[in-house]
C-alpha positions in Angstrom: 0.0 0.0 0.0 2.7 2.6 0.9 4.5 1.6 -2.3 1.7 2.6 -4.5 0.7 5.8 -2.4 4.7 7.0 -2.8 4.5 5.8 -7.0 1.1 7.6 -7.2 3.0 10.9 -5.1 5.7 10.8 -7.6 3.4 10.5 -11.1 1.7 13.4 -9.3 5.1 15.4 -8.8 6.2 14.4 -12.4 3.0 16.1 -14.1 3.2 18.8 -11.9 7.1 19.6 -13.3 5.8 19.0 -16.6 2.5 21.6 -16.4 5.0 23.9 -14.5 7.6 23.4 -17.0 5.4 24.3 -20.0 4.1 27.2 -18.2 7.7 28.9 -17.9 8.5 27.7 -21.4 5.3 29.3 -23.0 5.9 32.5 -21.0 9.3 33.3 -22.8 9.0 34.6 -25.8 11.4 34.3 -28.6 12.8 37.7 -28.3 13.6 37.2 -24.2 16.7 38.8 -22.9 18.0 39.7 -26.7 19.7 42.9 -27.7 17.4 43.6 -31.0 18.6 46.0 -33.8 15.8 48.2 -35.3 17.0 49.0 -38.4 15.3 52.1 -40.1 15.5 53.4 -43.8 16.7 57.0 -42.9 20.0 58.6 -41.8 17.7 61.1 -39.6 17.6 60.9 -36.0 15.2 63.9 -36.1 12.3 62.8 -39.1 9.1 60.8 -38.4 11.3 57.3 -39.2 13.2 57.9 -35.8 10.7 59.6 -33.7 8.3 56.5 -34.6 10.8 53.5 -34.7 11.8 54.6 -31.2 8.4 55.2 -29.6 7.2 51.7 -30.9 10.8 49.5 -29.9 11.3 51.5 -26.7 7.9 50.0 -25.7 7.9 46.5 -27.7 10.9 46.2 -26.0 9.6 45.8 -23.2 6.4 44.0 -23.8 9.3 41.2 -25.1 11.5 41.4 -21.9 14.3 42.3 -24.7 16.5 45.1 -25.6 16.3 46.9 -28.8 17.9 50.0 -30.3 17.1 52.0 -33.2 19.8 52.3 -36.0 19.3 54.8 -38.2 21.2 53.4 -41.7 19.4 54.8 -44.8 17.1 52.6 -47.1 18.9 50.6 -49.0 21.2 49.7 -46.0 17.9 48.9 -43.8 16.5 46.4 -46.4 19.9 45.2 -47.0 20.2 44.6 -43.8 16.8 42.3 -43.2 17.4 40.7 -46.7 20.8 39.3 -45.2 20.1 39.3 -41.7 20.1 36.0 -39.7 16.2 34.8 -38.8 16.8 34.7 -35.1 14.7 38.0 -34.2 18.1 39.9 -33.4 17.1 42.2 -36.7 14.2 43.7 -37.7 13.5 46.7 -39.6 10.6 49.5 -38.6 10.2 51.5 -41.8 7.1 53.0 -43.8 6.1 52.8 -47.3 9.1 53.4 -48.9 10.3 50.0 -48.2 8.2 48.6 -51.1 8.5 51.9 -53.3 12.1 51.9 -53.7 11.8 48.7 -55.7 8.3 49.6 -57.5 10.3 53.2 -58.4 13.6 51.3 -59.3 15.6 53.1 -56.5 17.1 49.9 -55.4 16.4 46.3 -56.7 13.7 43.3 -57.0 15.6 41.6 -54.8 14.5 43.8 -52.0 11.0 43.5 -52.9 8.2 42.4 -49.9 8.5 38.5 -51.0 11.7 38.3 -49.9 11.5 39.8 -46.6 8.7 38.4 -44.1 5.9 41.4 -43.2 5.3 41.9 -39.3 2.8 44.0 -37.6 1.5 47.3 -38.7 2.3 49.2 -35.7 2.1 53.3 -36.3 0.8 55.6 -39.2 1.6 58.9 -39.6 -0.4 61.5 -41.9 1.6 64.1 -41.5 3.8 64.2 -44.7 4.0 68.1 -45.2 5.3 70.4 -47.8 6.8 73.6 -46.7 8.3 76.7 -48.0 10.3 79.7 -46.6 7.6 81.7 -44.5 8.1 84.7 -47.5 7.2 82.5 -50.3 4.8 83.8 -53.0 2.2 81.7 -52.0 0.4 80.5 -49.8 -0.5 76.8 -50.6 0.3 74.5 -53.1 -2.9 75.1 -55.2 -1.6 78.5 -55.8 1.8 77.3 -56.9 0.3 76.8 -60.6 -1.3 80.1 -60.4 1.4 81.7 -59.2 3.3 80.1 -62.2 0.5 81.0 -64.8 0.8 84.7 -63.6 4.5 84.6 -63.4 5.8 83.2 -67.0 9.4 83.5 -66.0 9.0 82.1 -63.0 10.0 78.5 -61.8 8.8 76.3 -58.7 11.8 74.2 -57.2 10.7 71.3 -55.1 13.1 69.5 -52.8 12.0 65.6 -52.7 13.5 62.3 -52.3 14.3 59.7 -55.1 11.8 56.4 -54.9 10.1 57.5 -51.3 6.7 59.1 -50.3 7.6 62.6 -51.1 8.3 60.8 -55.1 4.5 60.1 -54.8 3.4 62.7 -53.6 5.4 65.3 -56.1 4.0 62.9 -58.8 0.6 63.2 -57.9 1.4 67.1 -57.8 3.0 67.2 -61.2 0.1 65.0 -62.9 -2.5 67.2 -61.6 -0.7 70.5 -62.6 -0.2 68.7 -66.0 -4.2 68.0 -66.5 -5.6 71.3 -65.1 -2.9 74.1 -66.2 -1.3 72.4 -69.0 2.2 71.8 -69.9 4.0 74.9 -69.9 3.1 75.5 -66.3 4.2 72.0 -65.4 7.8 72.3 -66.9 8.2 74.8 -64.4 7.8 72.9 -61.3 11.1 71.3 -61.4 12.8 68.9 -59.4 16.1 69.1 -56.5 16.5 65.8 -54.8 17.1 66.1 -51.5 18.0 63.5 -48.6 17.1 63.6 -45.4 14.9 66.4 -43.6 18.4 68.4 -42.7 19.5 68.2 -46.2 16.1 69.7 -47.4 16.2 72.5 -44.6 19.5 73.7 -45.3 18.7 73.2 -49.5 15.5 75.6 -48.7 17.6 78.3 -46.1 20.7 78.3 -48.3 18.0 79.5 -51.4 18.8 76.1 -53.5 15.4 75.3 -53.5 11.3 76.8 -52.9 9.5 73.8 -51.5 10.1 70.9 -49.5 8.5 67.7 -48.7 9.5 66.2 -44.9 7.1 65.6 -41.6 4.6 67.7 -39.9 6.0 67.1 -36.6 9.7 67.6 -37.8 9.1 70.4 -39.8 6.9 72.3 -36.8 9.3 74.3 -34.6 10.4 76.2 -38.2 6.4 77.8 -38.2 6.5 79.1 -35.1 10.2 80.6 -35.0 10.2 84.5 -35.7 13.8 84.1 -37.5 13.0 84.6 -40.9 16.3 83.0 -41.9 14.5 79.9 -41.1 10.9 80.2 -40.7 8.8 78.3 -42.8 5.2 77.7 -43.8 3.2 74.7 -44.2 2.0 74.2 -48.1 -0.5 70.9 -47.5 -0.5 67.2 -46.3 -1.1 64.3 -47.8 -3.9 63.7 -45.0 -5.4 65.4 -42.1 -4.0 65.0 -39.1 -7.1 65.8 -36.6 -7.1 69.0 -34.0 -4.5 70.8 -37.0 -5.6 73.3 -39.8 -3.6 72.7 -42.6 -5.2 71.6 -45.8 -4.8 68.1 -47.3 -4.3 67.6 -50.9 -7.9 66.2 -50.6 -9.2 69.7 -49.1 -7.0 71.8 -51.7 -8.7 69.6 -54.6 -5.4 67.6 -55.8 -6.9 64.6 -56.8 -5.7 61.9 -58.6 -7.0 60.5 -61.8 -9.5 62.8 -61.1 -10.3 61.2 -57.7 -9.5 62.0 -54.1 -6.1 61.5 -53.1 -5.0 61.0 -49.1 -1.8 58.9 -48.1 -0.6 58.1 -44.5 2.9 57.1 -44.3 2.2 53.1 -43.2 5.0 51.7 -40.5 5.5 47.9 -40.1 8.0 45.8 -38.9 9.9 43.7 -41.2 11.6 40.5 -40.6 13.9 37.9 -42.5 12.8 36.0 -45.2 13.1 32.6 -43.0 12.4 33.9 -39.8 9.8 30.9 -37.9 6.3 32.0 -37.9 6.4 31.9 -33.7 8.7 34.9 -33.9 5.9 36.8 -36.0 3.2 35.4 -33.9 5.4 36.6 -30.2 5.7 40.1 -32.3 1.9 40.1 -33.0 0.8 39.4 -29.4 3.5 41.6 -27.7 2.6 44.7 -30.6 -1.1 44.4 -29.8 -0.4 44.8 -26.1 1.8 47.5 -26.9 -1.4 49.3 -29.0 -3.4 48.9 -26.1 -1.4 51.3 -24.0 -2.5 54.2 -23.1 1.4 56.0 -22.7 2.5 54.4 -25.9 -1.2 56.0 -27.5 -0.7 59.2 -26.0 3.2 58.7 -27.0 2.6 58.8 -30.3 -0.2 61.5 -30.8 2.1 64.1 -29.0 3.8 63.6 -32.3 1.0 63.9 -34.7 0.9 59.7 -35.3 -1.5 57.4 -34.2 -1.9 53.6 -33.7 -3.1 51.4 -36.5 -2.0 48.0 -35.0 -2.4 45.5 -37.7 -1.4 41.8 -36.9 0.5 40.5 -39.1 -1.1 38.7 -41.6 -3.9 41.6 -42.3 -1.1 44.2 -42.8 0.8 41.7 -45.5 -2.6 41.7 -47.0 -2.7 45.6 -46.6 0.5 46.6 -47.6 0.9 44.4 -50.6 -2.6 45.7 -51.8 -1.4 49.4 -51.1 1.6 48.7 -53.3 -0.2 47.4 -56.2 -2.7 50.0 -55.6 -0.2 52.8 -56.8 1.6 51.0 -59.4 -0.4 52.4 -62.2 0.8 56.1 -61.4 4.3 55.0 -60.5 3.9 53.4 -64.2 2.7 56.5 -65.4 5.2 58.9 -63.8 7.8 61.2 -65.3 10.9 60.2 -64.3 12.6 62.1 -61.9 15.9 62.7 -63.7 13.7 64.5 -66.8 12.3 67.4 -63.9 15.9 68.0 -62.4 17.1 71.4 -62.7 
């Protein structure tokens, strides 16, 4: 009798490991204790790629019980980097739309296209992509640019934007819509100066090298409100509203295109490996939607003019790859930008 009562005491003692075992196994993630590198497609520590990357990895972080620090590396580098990067979770990338337009506008290669790179969560959205001129510009929005133009025949627009990114779109959209409503003289004269990041456009606007330029609301801000005309500035539009701020969309100024209404919000998502193993996505997605729940991190990232659009992963593949294909027909259509360089 006492031998069965001690081998029934030990089965119990064994199950009990085991259920306690898988308890502490489930509750570490994939990502526990690791020092995580959050690559991100800009050089700027000071544009809407940084300010977001780091608001969303200084709290992931710790939803994940991991480090992670942001690396600021440019856009080819940062999807260099996850197209060679090792699938343990130790790289990731946190980067908005111009991940996929660099390929679609033949900035860099198909080999850094989304299939070879594995899409995460959707974790921030910013609809603040401005265009702004020095605060004595003749005009006062980008509808009257072609007016302005049309009244001044001598006169020329110069518009600081970057090569295969979200400003390319949006001076495309620009361009096409001068084209079809004022006609082709007036659009010749909205030329091109490519600029890098929001520093290099600055100084390319204060230094008289350019008229317009194309950066973030929140990073462009302090310049409105600064009484030093050698740098002041004026907002020209966004691509969308950003609610509780008065500054006109292209959709309120009537920039459409192909005739329709045209909003974009800059879309950031992680990006992982190629190969990484689907439980790495699935800790990101579980530890992201917490993250999106937070009130700080919410109130984080509208202090900045973003907001949360958590999307698990699998709906923002779905999203993103739509939104790409979605714009291919303009990209397709588009001047290129080496013919509107002045």
């Amino acid at each position: 009798m006492k031998k069965r009562i001690m081998a029934l005491l030990m089965a119990a003692v064994m199950v009990t490991g085991l259920i306690t075992g898988c308890s502490k196994k489930e509750d570490v993630n994939s990502f526990d204790g690791k020092n995580i590198r959050v690559v991100i497609g800009s050089t700027s520590t000071s544009g809407d790629s940084y300010l977001i990357a780091e608001t969303v990895s200084r709290h992931l972080a710790k939803a994940l019980n991991a480090t992670a620090k942001v690396d600021a590396v440019g856009a080819v580098e940062a999807v260099d980097a996850i197209k060679n990067a090792k699938p343990d979770g130790q790289t990731i990338m946190i980067f908005h739309d111009m991940t996929y337009l660099g390929v679609s506008f033949g900035a860099y290669g198909e080999e850094y296209s989304l299939e070879n790179m594995t899409v995460g969560p959707r974790v921030a959205q910013n609809p603040g992509a401005a265009w702004a001129a020095g605060v004595n510009a003749p005009y006062e929005s980008l509808q009257e640019i072609p007016e302005y133009l049309k009244a001044n025949p001598d006169a020329i627009c110069r518009m600081a934007c970057e090569s295969g990114g979200v400003s390319h779109v949006a001076f495309v959209v620009f361009y096409e819509w001068v084209l079809e409503n004022y006609g082709q003289d007036v659009a010749d004269r909205i030329v091109v100066v490519v600029g890098g990041s929001t520093a290099d456009k600055c100084q390319l606007l204060w230094d008289g090298n350019c008229d317009v330029i194309f950066a973030d609301y929140t990073s462009l801000y302090d310049y409105t409100q600064t009484d030093d005309q050698k740098i002041a500035m004026k907002f020209m539009g966004l691509l969308d509203n950003i609610e509780g701020v008065n500054i006109p969309s292209y959709a309120d100024l009537g920039i459409t295109m192909n005739g329709e209404e045209f909003r974009f919000s800059k879309d950031f998502l992680v990006y992982l490996p190629k190969d990484i193993p689907q439980e790495y996505v699935d800790e990101l997605d579980k530890a992201m939607e917490t993250v999106s729940n937070d009130e700080t991190f919410q109130s984080d990232l509208e202090a900045m003019s973003y907001r949360t659009a958590y999307l698990k992963s699998e709906d923002a593949k779905t999203f993103i790859y739509d939104k790409r294909d979605g714009l291919q027909s303009l990209i397709d259509a588009a001047p290129s930008l080496d013919d509107l360089i002045q």
